[in-house]
C-alpha positions as CSV (number, residue, x, y, z in Angstrom):
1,X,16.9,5.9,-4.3
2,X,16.1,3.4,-7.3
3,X,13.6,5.5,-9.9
4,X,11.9,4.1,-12.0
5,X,12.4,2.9,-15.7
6,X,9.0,3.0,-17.7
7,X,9.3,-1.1,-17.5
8,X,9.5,-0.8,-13.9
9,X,6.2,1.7,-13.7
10,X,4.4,-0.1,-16.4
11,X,4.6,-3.5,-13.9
12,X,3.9,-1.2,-11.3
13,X,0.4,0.0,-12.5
14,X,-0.6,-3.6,-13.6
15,X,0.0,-4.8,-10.2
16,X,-1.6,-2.0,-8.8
17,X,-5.0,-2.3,-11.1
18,X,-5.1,-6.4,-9.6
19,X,-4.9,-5.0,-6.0
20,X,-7.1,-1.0,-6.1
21,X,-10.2,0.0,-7.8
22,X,-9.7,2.6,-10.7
23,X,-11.6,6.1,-10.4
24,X,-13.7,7.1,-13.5
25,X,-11.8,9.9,-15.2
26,X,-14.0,12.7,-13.8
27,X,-12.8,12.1,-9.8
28,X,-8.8,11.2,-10.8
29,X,-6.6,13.8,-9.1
30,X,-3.6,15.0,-11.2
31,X,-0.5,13.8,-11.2
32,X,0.8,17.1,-9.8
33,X,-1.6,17.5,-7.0
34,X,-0.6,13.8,-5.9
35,X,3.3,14.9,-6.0
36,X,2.5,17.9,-3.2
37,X,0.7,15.8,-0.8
38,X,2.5,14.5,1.6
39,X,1.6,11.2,1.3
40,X,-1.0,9.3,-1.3
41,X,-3.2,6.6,0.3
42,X,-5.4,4.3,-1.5
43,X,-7.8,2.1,0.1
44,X,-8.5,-1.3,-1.7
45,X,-12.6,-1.7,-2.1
46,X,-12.9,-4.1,0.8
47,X,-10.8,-1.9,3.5
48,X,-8.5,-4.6,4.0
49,X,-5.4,-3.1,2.3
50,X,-4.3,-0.1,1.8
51,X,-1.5,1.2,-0.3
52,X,0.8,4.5,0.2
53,X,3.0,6.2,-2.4
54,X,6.5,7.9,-0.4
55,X,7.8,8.7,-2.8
56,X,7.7,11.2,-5.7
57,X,7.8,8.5,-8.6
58,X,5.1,6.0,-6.3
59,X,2.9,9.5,-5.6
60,X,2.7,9.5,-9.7
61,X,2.1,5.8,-10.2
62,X,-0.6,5.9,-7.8
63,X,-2.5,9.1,-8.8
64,X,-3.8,6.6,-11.5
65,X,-5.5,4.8,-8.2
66,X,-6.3,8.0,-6.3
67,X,-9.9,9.0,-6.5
68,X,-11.0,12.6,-4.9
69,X,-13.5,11.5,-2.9
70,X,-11.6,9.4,-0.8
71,X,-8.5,12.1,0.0
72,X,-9.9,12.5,3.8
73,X,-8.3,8.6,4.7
74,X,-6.0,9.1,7.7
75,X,-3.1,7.4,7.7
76,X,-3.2,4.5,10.7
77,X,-0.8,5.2,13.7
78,X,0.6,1.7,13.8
79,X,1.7,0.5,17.8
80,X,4.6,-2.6,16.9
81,X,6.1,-2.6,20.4
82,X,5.5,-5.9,21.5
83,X,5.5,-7.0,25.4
84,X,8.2,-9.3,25.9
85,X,7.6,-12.8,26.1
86,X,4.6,-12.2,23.5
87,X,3.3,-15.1,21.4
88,X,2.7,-13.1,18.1
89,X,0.0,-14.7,16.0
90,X,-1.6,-13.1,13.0
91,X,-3.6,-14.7,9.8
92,X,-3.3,-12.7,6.6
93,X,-5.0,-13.6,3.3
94,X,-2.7,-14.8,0.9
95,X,-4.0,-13.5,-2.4
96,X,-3.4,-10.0,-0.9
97,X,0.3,-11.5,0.2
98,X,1.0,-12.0,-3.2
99,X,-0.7,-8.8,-4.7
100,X,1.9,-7.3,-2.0
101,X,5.1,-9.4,-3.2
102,X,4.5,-8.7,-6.4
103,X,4.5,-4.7,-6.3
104,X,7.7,-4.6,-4.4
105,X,9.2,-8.0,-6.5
106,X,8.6,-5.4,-9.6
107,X,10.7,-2.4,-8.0
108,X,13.7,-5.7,-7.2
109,X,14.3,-3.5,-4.1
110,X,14.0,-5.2,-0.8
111,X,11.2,-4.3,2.1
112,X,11.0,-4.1,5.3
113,X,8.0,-6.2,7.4
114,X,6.2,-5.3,10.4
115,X,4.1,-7.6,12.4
116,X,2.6,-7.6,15.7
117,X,-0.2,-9.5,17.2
118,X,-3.5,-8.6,16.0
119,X,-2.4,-5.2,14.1
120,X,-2.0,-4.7,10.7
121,X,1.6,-6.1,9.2
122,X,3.2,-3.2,7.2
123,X,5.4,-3.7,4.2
124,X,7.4,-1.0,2.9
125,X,10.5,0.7,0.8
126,X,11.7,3.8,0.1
127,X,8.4,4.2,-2.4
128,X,5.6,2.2,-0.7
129,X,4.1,1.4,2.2
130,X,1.5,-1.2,2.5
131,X,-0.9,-1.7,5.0
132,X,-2.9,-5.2,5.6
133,X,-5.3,-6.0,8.3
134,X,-5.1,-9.5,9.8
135,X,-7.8,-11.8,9.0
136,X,-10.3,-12.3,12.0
137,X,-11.8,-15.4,12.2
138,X,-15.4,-15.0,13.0
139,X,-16.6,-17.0,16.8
C-alpha cells in the first residue's frame, strides 16, 4: 500500500476542498474517531458524489470533510452485473470527472472503474472510493 508523503496529502485536501463542503470547526469529527469507523463517507452538497476514505491514511485526510451530522449516510449497495448483450449508456458531468481524476492523479496510483447502465460509476484504490450518479436528462 502506497502512504502518503505530506505532498501527497497536502494535494489530497486541496482537491478534496474543490469537490466537499467543509464543516465549521464545532461539527468536525476527530481524526481518531474517523480511523475506527469502518469506512468515512462524505457527500458533496448537491448529492451527486460522494467520496469514501479505505483506508487509514484517506480516513485522516477526509476527517477534515467529515461533518457529525451527516455520519448516518449509508453506503450504496452497487448492482454492476450487466445482462448480456446490454447497450451500456450513462452521461456523467465532467467537472466532477475531473475533480475525480485529479484525487487519484495526486496518489499516481492507478484505479479501478465501474460502470453500468443507469447506476452510479464507481472509482476506486486501495484508499478511495468514489461514487458519481449519472446525469438524467430531464423529458
Amino acid at each position: 500500500m502506497k502512504r502518503f508523503d505530506i505532498n501527497m496529502e497536502y494535494g489530497l485536501i486541496k482537491i478534496l476542498r474543490d469537490m466537499l463542503p467543509e464543516p465549521d470547526e464545532t461539527s468536525l469529527v476527530s481524526e481518531s474517531r474517523a480511523a475506527a469507523m469502518k469506512k468515512c463517507i462524505v457527500m458533496c452538497p448537491s448529492n451527486i458524489m460522494m467520496v469514501v476514505a479505505k483506508s487509514e491514511e484517506a480516513k485522516r485526510v477526509l476527517s477534515r470533510f467529515l461533518d457529525k451530522r451527516q455520519l448516518g449516510h449509508k453506503y450504496p449497495d452497487l448492482n454492476y452485473k450487466s445482462i448480456i448483450g446490454e447497450v451500456i449508456k450513462s452521461k456523467y458531468n465532467l467537472e466532477f470527472l475531473k475533480d475525480i481524476w485529479n484525487l487519484f492523479d495526486q496518489m499516481d496510483i492507478g484505479m479501478e472503474i465501474q460502470i453500468n447502465g443507469e447506476y452510479p460509476a464507481t472509482f476506486s484504490n486501495e484508499h478511495f472510493e468514489v461514487i458519481l450518479a449519472p446525469r438524467v436528462d430531464n423529458i
